[in-house]
C-alpha positions in Angstrom: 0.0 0.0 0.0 1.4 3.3 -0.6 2.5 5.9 1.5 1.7 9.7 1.4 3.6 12.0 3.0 2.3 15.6 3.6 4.4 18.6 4.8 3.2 20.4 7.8 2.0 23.0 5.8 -0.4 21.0 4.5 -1.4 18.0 7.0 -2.3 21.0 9.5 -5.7 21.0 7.0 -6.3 17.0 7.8 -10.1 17.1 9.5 -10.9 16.0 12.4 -13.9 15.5 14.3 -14.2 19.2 15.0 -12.2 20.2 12.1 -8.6 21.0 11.5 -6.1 18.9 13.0 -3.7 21.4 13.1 -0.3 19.1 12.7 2.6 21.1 13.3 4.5 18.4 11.6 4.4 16.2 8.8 1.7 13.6 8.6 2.5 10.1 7.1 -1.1 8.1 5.9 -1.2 5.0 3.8 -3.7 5.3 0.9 -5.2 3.1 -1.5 -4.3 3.7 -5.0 -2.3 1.9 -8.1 -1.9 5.9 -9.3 -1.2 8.7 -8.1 -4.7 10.0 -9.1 -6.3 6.9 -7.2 -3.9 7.6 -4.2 -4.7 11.5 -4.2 -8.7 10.1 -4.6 -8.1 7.9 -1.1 -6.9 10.8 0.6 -9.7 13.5 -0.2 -12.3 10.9 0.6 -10.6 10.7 3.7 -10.0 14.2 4.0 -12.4 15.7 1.4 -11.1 20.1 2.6 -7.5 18.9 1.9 -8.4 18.9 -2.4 -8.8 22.5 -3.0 -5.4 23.0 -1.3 -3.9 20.2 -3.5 -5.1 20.0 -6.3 -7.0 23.8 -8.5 -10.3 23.9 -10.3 -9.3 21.8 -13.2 -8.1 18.7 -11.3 -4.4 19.7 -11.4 -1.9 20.1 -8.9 -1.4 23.5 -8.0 1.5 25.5 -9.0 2.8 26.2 -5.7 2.4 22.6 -4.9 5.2 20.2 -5.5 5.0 16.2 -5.8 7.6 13.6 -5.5 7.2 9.9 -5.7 10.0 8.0 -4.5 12.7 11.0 -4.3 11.4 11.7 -7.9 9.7 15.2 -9.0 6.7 14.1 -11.3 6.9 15.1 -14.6 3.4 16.9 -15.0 1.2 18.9 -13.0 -2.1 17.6 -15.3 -1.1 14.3 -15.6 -1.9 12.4 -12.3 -2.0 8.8 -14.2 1.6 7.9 -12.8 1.9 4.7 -11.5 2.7 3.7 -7.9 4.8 0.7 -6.6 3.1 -1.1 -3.4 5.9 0.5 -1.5 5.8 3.5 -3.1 5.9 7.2 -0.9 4.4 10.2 -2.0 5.7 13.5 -0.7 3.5 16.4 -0.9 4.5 19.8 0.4 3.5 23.1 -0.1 5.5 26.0 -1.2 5.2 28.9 1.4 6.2 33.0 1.1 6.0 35.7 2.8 8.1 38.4 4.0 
């Protein structure tokens, strides 16, 4: 089963019971999914506020988000039909600014 990794930026927006979590550190959650699209689906109906942070209008990942599978940057933003090993890890973190 694969594993997804989310940055702390992120897994602070896992829900709970009454909401955000509010991680301050990364979260680690196996998913279901031959893909990365089928492993991205596990996790939203899991945590169904965490796709608009993830993932923008048009089903892509977001520019300021960035995905790696295995150590590995994916190639495309659009194209979410990458396949996963059974051991595979998914890291997903969020780019942050300010000043």
């Amino acid at each position: 089963m694969p594993k997804l990794v989310l940055s702390s930026a992120l897994a602070r927006w896992l829900s709970g019971d009454g909401g955000a979590v509010g991680a301050s550190r990364e979260c680690r959650l196996d998913v279901v999914g031959t893909t990365l699209a089928g492993a991205l689906d596990s996790l939203f109906r899991q945590h169904p506020g965490l796709r608009g942070y993830v993932l923008d209008e048009h089903g892509r990942i977001r520019h300021h988000v960035a995905v790696f599978i295995d150590g590995d940057s994916i190639r495309s933003k659009s194209d979410l039909d990458v396949s996963l090993n059974e051991g595979s890890e998914v890291y997903i973190m969020q780019a942050l600014s300010g000043g």
